[in-house]
C-alpha positions in Angstrom: 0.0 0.0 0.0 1.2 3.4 -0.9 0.0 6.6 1.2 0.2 9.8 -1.1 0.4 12.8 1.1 0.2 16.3 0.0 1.7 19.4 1.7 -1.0 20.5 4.4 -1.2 21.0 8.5 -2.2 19.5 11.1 -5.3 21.2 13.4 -7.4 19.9 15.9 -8.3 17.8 18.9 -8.0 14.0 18.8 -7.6 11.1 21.9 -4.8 9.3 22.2 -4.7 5.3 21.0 -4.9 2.9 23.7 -1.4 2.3 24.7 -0.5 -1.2 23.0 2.7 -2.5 25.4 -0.3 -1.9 28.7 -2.9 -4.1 26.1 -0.6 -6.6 25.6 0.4 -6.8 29.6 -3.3 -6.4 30.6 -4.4 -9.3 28.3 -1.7 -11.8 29.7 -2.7 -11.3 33.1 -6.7 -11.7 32.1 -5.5 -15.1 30.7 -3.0 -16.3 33.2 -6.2 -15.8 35.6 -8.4 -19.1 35.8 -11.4 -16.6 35.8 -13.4 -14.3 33.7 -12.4 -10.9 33.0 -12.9 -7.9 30.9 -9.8 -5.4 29.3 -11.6 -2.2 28.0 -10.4 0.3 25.3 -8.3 -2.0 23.4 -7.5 -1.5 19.8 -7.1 -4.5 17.5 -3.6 -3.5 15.7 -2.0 -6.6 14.3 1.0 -6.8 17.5 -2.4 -6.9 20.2 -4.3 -9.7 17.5 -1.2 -11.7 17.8 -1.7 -11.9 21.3 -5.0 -12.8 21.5 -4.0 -15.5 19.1 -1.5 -16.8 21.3 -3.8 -16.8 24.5 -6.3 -18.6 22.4 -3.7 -21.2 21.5 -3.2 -21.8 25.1 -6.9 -22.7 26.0 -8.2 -18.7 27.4 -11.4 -17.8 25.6 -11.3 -14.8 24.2 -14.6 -13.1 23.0 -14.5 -9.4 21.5 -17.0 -6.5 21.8 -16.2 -3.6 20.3 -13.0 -2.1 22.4 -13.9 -5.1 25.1 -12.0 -8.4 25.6 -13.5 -10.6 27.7 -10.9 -13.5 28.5 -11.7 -16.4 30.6 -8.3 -17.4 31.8 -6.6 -20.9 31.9 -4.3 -22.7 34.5 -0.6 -22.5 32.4 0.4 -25.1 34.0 -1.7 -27.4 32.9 -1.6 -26.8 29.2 -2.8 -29.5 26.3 0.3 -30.8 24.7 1.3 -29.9 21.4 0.8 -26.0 21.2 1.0 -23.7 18.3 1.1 -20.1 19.4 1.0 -17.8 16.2 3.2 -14.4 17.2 2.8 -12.7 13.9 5.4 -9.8 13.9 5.1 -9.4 17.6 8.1 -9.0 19.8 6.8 -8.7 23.0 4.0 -11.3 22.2 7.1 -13.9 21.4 9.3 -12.6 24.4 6.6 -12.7 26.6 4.7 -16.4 26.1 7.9 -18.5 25.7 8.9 -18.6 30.0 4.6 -19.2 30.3 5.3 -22.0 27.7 8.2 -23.5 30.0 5.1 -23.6 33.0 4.0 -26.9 31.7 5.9 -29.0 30.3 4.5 -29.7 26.9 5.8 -29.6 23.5 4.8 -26.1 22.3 6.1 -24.3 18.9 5.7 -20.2 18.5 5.3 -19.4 14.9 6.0 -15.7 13.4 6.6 -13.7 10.1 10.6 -14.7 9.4 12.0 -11.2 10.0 10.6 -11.7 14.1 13.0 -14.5 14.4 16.1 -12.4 13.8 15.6 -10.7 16.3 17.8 -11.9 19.8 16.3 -14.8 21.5 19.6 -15.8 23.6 18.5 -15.2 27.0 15.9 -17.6 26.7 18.6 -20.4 24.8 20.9 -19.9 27.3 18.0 -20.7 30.4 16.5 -23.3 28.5 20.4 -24.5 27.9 21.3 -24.6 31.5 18.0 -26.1 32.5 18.5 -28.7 30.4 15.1 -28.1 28.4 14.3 -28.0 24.4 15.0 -24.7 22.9 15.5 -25.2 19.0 15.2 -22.0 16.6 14.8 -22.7 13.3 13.0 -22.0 9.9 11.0 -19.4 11.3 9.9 -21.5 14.3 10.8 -21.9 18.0 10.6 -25.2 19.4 10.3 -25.3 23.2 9.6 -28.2 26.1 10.0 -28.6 29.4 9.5 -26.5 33.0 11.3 -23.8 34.4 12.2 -24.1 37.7 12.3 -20.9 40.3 15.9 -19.8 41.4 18.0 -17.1 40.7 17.7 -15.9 37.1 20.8 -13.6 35.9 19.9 -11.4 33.0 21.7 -8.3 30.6 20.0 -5.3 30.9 21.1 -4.1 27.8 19.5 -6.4 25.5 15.9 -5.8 26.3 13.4 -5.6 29.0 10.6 -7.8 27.2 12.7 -11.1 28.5 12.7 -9.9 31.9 8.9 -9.0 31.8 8.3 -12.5 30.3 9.8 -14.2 32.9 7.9 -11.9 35.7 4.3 -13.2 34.2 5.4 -16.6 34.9 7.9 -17.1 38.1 5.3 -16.2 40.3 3.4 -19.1 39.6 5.6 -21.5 40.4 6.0 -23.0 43.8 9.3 -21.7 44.9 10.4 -17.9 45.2 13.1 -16.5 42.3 15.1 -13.5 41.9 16.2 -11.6 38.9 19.4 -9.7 38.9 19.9 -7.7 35.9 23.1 -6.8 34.8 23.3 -2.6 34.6 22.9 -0.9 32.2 19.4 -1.3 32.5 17.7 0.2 29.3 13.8 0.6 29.0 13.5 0.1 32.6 10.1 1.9 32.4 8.5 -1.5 30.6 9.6 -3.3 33.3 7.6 -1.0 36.0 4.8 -1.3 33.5 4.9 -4.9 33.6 5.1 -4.7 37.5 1.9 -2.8 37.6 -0.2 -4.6 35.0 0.9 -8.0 37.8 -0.7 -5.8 40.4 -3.8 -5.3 39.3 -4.1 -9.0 39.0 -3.2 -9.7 42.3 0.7 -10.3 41.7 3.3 -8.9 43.9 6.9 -8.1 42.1 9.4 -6.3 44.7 12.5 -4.2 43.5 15.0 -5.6 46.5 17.7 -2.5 45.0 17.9 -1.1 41.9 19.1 -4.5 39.8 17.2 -6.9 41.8 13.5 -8.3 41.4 12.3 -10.6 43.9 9.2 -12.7 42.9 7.4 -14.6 45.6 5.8 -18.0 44.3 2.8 -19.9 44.4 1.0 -16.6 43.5 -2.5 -16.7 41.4 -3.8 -13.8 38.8 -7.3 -12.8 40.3 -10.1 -11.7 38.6 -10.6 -7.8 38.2 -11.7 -5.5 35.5 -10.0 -3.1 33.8 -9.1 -0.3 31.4 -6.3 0.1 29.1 -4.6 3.6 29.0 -3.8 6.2 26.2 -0.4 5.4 24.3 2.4 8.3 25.1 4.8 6.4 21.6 1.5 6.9 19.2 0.6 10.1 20.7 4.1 11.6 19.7 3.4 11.4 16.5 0.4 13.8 16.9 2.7 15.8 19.2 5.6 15.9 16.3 2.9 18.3 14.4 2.6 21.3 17.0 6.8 21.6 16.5 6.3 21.9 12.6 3.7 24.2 12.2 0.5 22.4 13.5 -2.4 23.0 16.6 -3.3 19.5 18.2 -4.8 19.0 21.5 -4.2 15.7 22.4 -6.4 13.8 24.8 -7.0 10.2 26.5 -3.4 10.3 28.8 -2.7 9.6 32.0 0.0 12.1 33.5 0.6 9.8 35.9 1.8 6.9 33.7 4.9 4.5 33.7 5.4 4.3 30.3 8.5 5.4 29.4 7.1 7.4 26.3 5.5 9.8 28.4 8.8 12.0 28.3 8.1 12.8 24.4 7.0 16.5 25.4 10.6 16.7 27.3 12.5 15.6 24.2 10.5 17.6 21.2 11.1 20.9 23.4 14.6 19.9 23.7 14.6 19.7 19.8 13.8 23.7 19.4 17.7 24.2 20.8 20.4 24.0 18.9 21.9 20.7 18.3 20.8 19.3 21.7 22.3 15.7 23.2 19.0 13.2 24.0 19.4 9.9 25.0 17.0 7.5 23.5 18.0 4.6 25.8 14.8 4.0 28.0 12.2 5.3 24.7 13.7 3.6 21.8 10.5 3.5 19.7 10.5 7.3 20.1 13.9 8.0 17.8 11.8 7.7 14.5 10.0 10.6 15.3 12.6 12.6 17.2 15.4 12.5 14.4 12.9 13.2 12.3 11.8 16.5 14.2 15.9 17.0 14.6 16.0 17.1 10.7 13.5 19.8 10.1 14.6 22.0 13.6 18.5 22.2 14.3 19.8 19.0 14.2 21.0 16.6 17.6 23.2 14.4 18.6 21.0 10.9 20.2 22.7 8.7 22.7 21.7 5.0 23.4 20.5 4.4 20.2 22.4 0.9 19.5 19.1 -1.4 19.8 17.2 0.7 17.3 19.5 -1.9 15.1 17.0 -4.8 16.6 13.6 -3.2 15.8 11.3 -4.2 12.7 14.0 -2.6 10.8 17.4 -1.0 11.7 15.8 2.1 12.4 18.9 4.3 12.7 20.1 3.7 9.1 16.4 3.7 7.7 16.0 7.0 9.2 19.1 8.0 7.5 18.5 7.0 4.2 14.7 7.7 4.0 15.7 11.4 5.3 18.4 12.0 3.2 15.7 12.0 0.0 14.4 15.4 1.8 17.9 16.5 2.0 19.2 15.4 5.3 22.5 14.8 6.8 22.3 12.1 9.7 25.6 10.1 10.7 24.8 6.9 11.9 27.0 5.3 14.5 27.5 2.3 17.1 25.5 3.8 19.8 25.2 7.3 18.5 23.1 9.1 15.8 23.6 12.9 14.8 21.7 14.6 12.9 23.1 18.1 11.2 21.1 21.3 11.1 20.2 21.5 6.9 18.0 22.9 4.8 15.6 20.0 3.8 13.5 19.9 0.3 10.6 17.9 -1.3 11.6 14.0 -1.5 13.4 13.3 -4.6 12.0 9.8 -5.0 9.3 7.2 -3.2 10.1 7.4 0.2 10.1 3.8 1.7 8.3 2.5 4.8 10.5 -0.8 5.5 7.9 -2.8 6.9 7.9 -1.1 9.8 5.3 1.0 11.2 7.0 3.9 12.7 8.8 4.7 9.9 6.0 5.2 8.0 4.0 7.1 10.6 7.2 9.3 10.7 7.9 9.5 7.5 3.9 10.5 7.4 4.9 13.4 9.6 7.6 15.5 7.6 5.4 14.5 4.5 2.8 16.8 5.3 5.6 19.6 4.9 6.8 18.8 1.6 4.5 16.1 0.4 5.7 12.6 -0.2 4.3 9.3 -1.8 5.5 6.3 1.1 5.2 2.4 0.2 5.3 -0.4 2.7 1.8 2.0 4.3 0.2 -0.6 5.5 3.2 -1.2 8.6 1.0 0.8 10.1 -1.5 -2.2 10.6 0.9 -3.7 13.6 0.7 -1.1 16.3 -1.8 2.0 14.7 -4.4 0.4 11.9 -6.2 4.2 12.0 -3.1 6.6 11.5 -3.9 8.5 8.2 -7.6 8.3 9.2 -6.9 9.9 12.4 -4.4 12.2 10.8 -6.8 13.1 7.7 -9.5 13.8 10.4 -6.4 16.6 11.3 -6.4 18.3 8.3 -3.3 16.2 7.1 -4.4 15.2 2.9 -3.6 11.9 2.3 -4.6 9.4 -0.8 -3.7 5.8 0.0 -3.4 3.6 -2.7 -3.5 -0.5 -2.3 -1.7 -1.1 -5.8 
């Protein structure tokens, strides 16, 4: 799909998305609980339908009612053997399902688009490795069998968050208590404090013992409750990125006091309107899209922490650099470092491409609407925002989207 967009500005008030990483934490817990419970505002993007999927696979019933998900949960372990859970693109729905897998000790396989299997798996391979149980990765497929056992689990920070938040849905069901130590750095630290609330509000109790230490009493359950997922701060900064190019959005639907990481986008674009300021992207990696875009039309920056934006649905660092660079930008791309030079920037010279991956497009969307631009690949938007260009269109942004 291609998304045509003429030169136009954004105007207007508009509510925040539901905030997908608390959807796909929210719906875990509702089916981890061996009871019936409802997750409001939900939006169906392709990443949260890949969940579903999976807690389907696993036995939960899921039943759908307009932003409502009523799940009745199941007992992980005590899964049917022989389980084929269907992560799409999804990430976090792969991180997060292969330690509730391990609960039960059946032969399960997790199944995904090819590109979600390059990205790192090795913190599971090397627990499943020194627990002795089946871990094979291969042809687009992960193979898995056995139970995990509670213990002490030693983990990198630096390699991402969504294993340690995988781990916390299932350690507290098991009989014994665990720890997790992470290594420091600790990047994205916020999603960890996200997953600790979403166990919360289902009755599970994570303690920070110091700042690299979780400690997870066992023989927890997931009660029943009811609840409501929160606006997105990382979909909402694309409305945001308007009001610092020319545009007049309110934006409603967020909760000021959120965890989510994200919510710091204000912080960062006003930072942007100095010269060549120095951000660190570390702990809101799906945020640098957006900002080096922003940095491209304002006066450049210098972003710090930016060496996982490799590991995303693309390498987002040199996408952003060579999509950019057809409006006439100058961004250096380097091991942990991305700067962007103050230039004067120009209508694309040639089709500006999405890479599969939504938030380029969505960005690319963005400085569009200055210079017009024609982007393929428009249909990434599907996995986390399915209603972009008709929320945006609804702004006064002109766009033509075109399925050939």
């Amino acid at each position: 799909m291609f998304a045509n967009i003429k030169q136009s500005t954004a105007k207007g008030t508009v509510s925040a998305p539901p905030s997908k990483s608390m959807a796909h934490r929210l719906l875990i817990c509702a089916g981890l609980s061996n009871d019936t419970t409802k997750v409001r505002n939900v939006a169906f993007s392709q990443d949260i339908l890949a969940t579903i999927d999976c807690l389907k696979a696993i036995g939960a019933k899921c039943d759908i009612d307009n932003d409502t998900v009523t799940i009745t949960g199941v007992n992980p372990t005590k899964l049917n053997n022989n389980i084929i859970a269907n992560c799409r693109e999804s990430g976090s729905t792969l991180r997060f399902f292969v330690p509730i897998l391990l609960l039960s000790d059946c032969n399960c396989v997790l199944v995904g688009s090819e590109y979600l299997f390059n990205r790192p798996m090795s913190v599971y391979r090397e627990i499943c490795k020194k627990q002795n149980l089946k871990f094979n990765l291969s042809n687009g497929r992960v193979d898995i069998c056995g139970r995990i056992t509670a213990g002490e689990y030693v983990i990198n920070g630096s390699i991402s968050s969504q294993f340690i938040s995988g781990l916390l849905f299932a350690l507290p069901l098991l009989e014994k208590d665990s720890f997790i130590k992470i290594i420091p750095p600790i990047e994205s630290r916020s999603y960890i404090n996200m997953t600790i609330s979403a166990l919360k509000t289902f009755g599970i109790k994570i303690v920070w013992k110091d700042d690299n230490t979780l400690f997870i009493n066992g023989n927890q359950k997931y009660r029943q409750t009811i609840v409501t997922v929160e606006g997105d701060y990382s979909n909402a900064a694309f409305y945001e990125a308007f009001n610092h190019i020319g545009g007049n959005v309110e934006i409603l639907g967020l909760n000021n006091d959120s965890l989510q990481g994200d919510r710091i986008y204000k912080e960062l674009f006003d930072f942007l309107e100095a010269e060549c300021p120095v951000i660190d992207v570390s702990d809101c990696p799906d945020l640098a899209p957006i900002l080096i875009t922003v940095a491209a039309l304002k006066n450049g920056a210098t972003f710090k922490g930016t060496k996982r934006l490799e590991i995303k649905e693309s390498n987002r660092g040199v996408v952003m650099a060579n999509e950019l660079a057809k409006f006439g930008a100058e961004i250096k791309v380097l091991d942990n470092e991305i700067i962007v030079k103050k230039t004067r920037l120009h209508s694309p010279n040639e089709i500006l491409c999405g890479h599969n991956d939504h938030r380029i497009v969505m960005s690319l969307a963005v400085i569009s609407s200055l210079f017009g631009g024609k982007i393929s690949d428009a249909k990434a938007i599907n996995k986390s925002f399915p209603d972009f260009f008709e929320k945006i269109k609804l702004l006064g942004i002109k766009v033509d989207l075109d399925e050939n």
